[in-house]
C-alpha positions as CSV (number, residue, x, y, z in Angstrom):
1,X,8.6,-12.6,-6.6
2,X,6.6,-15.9,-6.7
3,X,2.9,-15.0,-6.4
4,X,0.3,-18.2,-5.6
5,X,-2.8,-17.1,-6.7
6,X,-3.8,-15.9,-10.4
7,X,-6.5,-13.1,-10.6
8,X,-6.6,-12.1,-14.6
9,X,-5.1,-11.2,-17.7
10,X,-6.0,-8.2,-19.5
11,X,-5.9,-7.6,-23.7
12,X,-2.7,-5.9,-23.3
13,X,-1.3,-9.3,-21.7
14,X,-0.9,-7.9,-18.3
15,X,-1.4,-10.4,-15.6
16,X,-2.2,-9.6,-12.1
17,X,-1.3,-12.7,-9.3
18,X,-1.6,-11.7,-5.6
19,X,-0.3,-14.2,-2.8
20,X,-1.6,-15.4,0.7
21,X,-3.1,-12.9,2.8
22,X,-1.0,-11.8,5.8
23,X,-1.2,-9.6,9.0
24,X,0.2,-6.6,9.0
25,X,-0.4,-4.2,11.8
26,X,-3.8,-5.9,12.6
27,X,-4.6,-5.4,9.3
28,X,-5.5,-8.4,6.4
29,X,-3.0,-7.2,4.0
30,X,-2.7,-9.3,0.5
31,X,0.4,-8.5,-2.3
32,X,-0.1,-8.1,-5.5
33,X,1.9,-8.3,-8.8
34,X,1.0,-6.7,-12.2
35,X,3.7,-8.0,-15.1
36,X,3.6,-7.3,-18.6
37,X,5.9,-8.5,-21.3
38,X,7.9,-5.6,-22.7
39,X,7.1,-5.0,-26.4
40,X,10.4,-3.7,-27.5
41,X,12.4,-6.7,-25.6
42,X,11.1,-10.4,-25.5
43,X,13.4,-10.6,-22.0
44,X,11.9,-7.9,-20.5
45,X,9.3,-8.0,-18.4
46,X,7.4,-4.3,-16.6
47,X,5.9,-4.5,-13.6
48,X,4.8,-3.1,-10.3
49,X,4.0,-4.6,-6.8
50,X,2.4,-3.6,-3.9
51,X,0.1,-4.8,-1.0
52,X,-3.6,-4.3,-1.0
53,X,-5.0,-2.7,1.3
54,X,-3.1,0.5,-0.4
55,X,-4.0,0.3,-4.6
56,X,-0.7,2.5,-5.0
57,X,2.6,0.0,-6.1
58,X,5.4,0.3,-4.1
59,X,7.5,-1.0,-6.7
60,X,7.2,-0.4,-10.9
61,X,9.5,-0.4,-13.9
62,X,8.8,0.3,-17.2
63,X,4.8,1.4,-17.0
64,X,4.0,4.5,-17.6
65,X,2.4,6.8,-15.5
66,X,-0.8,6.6,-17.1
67,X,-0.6,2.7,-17.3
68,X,0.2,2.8,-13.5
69,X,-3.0,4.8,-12.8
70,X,-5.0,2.2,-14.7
71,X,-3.6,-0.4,-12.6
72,X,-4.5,1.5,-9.7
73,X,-8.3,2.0,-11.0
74,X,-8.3,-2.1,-12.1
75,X,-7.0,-2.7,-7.8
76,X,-9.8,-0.4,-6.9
77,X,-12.0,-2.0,-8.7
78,X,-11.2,-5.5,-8.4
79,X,-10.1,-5.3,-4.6
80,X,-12.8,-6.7,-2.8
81,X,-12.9,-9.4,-5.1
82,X,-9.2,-10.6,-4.3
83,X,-9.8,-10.1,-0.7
84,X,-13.6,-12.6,-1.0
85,X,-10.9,-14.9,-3.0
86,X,-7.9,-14.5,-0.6
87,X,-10.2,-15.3,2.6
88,X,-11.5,-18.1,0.5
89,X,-7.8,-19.5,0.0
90,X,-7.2,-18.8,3.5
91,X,-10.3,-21.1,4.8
92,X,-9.7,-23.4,2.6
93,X,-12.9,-23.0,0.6
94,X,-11.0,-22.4,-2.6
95,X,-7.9,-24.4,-3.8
């Protein structure tokens, strides 16, 4: 999955991108994409994806279930943020 926009990288070297903000159901609805480079395998790469406004992924490998709920806290945190940027990107304040 090709995301547009980069949002951070954490110590641990996980990135979270999210793309362009879409409708969905009348809502402004904006995916997201953690990754992380797997330690034990150069090739490998963990993840999980979802769509904000929900912080939950809908799709992970290889995190665990504490990492995933750290994610989740760093979305909750961090989501008004990406949506201030993502409307930005929309209007075309931000490039």
């Amino acid at each position: 999955m090709v995301m547009r926009h980069f949002f951070s990288k954490d110590s641990n070297g996980v990135c979270l991108t999210f793309n362009d903000m879409r409708k969905v159901n009348d809502a402004d609805s904006i995916p997201f994409y953690f990754e992380q480079l797997a330690m034990d395998d150069p090739e490998v790469f963990h993840y999980a994806e979802g769509t904000l406004p929900s912080i939950v992924p809908t799709k992970t490998y290889g995190f665990t279930l504490m990492e995933l709920q750290a994610l989740e806290g760093y979305l909750a945190d961090n989501r008004e943020i990406i949506y201030e940027l993502a409307y930005e990107y929309a209007d075309g304040t931000r490039q």
